[in-house]
N, CA and C atoms as a LAMMPS dump frame, in Angstrom:
ITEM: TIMESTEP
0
ITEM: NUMBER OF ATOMS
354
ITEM: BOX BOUNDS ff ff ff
-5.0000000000000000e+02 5.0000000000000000e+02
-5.0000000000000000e+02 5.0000000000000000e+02
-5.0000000000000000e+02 5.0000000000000000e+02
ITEM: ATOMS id mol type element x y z
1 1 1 N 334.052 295.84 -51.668
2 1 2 C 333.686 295.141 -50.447
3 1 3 C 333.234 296.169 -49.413
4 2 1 N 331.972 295.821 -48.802
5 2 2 C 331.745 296.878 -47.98
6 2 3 C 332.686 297.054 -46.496
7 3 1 N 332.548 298.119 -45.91
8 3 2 C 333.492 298.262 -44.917
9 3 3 C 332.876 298.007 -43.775
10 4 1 N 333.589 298.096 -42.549
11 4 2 C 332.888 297.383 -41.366
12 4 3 C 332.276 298.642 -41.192
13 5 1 N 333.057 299.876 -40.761
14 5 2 C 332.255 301.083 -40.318
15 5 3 C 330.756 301.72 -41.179
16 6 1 N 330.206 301.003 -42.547
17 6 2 C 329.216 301.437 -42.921
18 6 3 C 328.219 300.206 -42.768
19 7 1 N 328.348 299.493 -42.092
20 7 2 C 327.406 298.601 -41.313
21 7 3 C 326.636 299.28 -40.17
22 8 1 N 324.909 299.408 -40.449
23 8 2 C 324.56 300.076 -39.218
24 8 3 C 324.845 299.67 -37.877
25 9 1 N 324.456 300.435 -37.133
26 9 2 C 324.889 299.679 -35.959
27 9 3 C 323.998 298.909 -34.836
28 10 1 N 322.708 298.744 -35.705
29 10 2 C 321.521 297.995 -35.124
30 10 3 C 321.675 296.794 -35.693
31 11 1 N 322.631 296.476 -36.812
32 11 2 C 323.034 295.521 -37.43
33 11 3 C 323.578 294.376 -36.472
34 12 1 N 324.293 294.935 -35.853
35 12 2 C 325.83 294.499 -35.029
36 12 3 C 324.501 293.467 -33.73
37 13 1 N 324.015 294.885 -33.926
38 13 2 C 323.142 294.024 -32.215
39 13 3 C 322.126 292.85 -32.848
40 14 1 N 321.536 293.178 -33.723
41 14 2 C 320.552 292.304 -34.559
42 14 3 C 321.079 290.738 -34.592
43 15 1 N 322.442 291.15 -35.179
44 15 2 C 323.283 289.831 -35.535
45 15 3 C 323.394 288.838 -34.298
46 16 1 N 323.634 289.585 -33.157
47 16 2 C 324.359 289.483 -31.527
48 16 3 C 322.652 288.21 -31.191
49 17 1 N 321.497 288.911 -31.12
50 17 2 C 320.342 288.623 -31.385
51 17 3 C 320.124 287.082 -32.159
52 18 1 N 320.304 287.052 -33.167
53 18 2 C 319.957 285.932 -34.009
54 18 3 C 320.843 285.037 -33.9
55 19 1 N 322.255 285.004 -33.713
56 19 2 C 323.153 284.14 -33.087
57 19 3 C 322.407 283.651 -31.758
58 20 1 N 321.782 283.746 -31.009
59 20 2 C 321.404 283.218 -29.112
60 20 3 C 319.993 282.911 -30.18
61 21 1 N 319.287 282.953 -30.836
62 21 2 C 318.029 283.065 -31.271
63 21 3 C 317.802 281.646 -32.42
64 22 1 N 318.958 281.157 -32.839
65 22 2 C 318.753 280.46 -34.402
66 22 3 C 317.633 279.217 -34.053
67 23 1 N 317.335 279.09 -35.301
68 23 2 C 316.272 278.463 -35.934
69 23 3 C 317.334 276.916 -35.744
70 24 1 N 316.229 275.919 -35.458
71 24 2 C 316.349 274.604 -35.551
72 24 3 C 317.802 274.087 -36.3
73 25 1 N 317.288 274.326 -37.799
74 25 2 C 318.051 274.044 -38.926
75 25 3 C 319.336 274.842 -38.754
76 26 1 N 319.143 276.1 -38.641
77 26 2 C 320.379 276.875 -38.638
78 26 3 C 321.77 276.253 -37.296
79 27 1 N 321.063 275.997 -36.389
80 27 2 C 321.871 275.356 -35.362
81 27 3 C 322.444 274.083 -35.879
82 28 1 N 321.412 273.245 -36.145
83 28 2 C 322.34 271.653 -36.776
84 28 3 C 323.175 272.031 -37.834
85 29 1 N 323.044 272.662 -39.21
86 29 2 C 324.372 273.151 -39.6
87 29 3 C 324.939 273.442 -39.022
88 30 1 N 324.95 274.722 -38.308
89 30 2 C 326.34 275.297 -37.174
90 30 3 C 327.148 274.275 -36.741
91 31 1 N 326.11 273.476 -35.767
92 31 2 C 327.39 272.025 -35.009
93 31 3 C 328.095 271.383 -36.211
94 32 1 N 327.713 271.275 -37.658
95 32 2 C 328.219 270.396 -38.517
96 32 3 C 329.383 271.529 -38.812
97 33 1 N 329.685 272.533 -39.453
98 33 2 C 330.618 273.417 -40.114
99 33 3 C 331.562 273.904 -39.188
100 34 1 N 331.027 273.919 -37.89
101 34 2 C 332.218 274.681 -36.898
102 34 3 C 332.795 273.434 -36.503
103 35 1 N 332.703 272.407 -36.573
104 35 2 C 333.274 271.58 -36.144
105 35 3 C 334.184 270.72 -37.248
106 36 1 N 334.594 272.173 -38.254
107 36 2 C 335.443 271.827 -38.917
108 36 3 C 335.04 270.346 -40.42
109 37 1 N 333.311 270.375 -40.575
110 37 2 C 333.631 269.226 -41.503
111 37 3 C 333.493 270.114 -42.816
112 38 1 N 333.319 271.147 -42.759
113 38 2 C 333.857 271.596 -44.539
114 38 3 C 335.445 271.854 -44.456
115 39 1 N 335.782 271.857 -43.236
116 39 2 C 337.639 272.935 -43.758
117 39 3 C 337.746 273.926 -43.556
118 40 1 N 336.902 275.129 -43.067
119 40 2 C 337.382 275.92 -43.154
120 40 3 C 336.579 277.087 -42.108
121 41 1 N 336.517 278.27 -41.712
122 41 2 C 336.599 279.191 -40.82
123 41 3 C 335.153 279.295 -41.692
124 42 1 N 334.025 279.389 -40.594
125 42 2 C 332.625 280.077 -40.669
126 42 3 C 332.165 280.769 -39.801
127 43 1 N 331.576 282.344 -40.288
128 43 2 C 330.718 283.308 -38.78
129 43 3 C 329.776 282.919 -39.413
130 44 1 N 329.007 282.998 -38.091
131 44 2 C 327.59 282.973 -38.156
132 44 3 C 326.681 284.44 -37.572
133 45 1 N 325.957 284.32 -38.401
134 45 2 C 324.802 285.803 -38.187
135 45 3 C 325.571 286.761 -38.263
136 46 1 N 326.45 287.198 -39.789
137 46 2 C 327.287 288.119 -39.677
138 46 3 C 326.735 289.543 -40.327
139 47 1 N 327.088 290.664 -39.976
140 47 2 C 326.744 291.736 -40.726
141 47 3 C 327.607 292.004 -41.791
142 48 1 N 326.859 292.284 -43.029
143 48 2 C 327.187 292.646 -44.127
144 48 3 C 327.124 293.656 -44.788
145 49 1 N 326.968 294.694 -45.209
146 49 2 C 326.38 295.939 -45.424
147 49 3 C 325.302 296.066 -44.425
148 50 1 N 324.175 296.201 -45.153
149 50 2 C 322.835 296.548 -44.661
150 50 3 C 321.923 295.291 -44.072
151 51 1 N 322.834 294.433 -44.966
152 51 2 C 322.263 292.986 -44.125
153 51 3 C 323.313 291.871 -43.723
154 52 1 N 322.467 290.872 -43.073
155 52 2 C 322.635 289.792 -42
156 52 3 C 322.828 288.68 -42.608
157 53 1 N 324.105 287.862 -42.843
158 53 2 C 324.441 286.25 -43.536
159 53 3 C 324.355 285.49 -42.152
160 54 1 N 323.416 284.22 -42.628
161 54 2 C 323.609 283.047 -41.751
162 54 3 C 324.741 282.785 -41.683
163 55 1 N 325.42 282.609 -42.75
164 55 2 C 326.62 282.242 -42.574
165 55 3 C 327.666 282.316 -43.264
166 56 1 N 328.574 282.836 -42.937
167 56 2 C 329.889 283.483 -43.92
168 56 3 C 331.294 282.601 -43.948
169 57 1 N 332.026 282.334 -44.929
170 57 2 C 332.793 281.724 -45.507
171 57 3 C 333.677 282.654 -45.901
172 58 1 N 334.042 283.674 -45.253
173 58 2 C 335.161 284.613 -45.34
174 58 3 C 335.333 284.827 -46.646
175 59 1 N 336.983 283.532 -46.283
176 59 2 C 338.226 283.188 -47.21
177 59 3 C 337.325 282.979 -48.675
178 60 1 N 336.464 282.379 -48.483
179 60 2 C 335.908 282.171 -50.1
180 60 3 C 334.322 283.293 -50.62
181 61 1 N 334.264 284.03 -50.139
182 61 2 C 332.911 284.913 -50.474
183 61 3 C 331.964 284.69 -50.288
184 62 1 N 331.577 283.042 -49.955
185 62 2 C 330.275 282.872 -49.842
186 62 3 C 329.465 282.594 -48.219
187 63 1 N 328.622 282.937 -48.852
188 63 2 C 327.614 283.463 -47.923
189 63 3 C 326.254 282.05 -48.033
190 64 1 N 325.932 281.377 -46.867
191 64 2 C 324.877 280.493 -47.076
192 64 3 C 324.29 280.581 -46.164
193 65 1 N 322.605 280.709 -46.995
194 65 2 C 321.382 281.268 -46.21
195 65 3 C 320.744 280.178 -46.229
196 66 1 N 319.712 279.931 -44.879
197 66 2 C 318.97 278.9 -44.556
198 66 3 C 317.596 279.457 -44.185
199 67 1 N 316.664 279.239 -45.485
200 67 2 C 315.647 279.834 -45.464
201 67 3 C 314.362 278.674 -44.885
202 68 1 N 313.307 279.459 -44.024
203 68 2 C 312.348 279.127 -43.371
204 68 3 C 311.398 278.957 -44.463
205 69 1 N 310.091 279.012 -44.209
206 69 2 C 309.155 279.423 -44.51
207 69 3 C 308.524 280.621 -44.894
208 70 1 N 309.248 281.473 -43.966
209 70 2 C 308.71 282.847 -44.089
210 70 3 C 309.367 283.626 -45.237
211 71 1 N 310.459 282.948 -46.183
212 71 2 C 311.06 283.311 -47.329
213 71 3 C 310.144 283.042 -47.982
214 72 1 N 309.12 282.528 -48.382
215 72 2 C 308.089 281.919 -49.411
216 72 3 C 307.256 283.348 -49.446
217 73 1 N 307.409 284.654 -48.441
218 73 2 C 306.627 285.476 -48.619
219 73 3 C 307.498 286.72 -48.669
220 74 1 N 309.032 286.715 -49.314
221 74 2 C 309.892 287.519 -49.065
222 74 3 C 310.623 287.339 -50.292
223 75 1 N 309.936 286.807 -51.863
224 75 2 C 310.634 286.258 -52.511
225 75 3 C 311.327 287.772 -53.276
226 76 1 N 311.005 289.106 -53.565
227 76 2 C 311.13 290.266 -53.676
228 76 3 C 312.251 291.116 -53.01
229 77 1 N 312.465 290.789 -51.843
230 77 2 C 313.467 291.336 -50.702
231 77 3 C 314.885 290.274 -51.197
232 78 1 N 313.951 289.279 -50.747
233 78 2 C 315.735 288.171 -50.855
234 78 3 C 316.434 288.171 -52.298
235 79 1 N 315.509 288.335 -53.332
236 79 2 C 315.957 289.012 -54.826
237 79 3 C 316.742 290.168 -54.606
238 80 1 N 316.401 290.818 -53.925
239 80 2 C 317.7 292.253 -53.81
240 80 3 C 318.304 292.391 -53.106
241 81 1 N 318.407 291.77 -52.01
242 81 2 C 319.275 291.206 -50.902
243 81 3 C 320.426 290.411 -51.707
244 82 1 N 320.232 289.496 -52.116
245 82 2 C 320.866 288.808 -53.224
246 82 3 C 321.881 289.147 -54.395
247 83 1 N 321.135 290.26 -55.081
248 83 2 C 321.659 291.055 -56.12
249 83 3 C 322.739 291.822 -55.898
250 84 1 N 322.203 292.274 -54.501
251 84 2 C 323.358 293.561 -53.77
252 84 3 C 324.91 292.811 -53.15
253 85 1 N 324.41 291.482 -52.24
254 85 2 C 325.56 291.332 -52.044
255 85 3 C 326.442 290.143 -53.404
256 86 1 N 325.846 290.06 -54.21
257 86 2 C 326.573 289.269 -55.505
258 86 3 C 327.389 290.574 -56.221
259 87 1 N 326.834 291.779 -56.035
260 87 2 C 327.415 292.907 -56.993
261 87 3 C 328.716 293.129 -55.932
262 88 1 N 328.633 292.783 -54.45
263 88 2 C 329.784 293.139 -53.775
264 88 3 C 330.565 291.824 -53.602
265 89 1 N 330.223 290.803 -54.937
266 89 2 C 331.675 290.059 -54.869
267 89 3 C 331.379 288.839 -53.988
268 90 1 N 330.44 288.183 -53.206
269 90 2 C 329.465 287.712 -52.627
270 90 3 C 329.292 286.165 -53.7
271 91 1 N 329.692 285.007 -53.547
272 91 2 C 328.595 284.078 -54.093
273 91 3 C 327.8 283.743 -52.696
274 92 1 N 326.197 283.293 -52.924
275 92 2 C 325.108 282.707 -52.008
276 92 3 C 324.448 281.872 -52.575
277 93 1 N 324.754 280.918 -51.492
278 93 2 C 324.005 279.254 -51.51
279 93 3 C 323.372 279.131 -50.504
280 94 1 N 321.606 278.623 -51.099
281 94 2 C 320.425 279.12 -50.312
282 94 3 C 319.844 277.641 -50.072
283 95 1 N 319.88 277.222 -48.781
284 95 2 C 319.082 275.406 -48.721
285 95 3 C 317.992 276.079 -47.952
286 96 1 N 316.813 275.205 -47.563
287 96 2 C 315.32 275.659 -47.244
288 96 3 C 315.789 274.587 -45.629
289 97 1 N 315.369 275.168 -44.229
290 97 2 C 315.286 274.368 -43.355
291 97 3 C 314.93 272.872 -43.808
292 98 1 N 313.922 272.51 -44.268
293 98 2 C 313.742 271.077 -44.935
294 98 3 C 315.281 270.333 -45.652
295 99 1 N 316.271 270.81 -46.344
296 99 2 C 317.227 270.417 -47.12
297 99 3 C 317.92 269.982 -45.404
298 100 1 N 318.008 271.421 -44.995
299 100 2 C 319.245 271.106 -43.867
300 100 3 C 318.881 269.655 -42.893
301 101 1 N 317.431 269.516 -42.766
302 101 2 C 316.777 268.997 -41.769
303 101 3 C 316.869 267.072 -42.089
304 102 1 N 316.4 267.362 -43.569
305 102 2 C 316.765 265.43 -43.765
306 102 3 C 317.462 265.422 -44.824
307 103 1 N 318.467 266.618 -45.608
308 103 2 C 319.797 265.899 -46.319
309 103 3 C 320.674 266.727 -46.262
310 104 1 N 321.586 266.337 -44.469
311 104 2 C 322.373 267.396 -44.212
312 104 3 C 323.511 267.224 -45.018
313 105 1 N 324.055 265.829 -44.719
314 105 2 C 325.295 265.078 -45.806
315 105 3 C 325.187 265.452 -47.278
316 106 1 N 323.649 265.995 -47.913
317 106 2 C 323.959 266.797 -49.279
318 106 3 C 324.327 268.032 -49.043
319 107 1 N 324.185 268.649 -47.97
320 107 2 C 324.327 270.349 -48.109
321 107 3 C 325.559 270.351 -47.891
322 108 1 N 326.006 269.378 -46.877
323 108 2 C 327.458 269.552 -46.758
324 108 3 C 328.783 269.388 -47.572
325 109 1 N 328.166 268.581 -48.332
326 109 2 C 328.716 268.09 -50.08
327 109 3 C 329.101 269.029 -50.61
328 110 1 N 327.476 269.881 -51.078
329 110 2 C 327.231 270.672 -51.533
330 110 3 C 328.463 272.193 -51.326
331 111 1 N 327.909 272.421 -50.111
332 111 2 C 329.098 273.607 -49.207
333 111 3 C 330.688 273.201 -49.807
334 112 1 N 331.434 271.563 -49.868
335 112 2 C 332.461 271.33 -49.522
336 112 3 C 332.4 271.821 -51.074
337 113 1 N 331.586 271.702 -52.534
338 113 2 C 332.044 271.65 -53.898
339 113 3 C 331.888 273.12 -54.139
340 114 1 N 331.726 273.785 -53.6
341 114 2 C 331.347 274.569 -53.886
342 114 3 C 332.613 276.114 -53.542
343 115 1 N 333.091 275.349 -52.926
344 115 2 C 334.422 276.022 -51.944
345 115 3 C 336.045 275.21 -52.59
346 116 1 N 335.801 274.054 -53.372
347 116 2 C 337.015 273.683 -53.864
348 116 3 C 337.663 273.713 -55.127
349 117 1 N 338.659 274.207 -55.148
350 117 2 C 338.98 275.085 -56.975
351 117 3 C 338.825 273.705 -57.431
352 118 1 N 338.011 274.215 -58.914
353 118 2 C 337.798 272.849 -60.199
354 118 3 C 339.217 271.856 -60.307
């Protein structure tokens, strides 16, 4: 697991940044998860190593990213973005603004099965 102190520290501010900054989609999740309808403790825009989770799920590893559009031209990066934090123990569940936007009640499903032992 990476440590807090090898997180850059443009990270920290970046994060600080995109939290006051989120995207449409990323906000209507937020009001849905912090307000407690999965169960459980979520940061948002957290630093991770070298990179930035929409949103972190501590207690359970996972990490869920809410990709724009501009992922359609980043499919290379988010592949190793991906790779790196799965090798550090990391599961990531990736919905497209569109999922969040007209089937929030699936993502949230989704989030709740995904977080509850079989």
């Amino acid at each position: 697991m990476p440590r807090w102190e090898d997180i850059p520290q443009q990270n920290w501010s970046r994060s600080r940044e995109l939290r006051r900054a989120m995207t449409e989609a990323e906000e209507r999740l937020w009001q849905c998860i912090r307000a407690g309808k999965i169960g459980t403790r979520v940061r948002r825009q957290m630093p991770i190593g070298p990179f930035i989770a929409d949103f972190v799920l501590t207690e359970f590893k996972l990490i869920i990213e809410v990709d724009g559009d501009s992922h359609k031209e980043r499919v290379a990066y988010d592949g190793e973005r991906m790779d790196w934090l799965e090798a550090h123990g990391y599961k990531v569940a990736r919905y497209t603004n569109t999922d969040v936007m007209q089937k929030l009640e699936w993502v949230l499903e989704d989030i709740r099965e995904r977080i509850t032992p079989p």
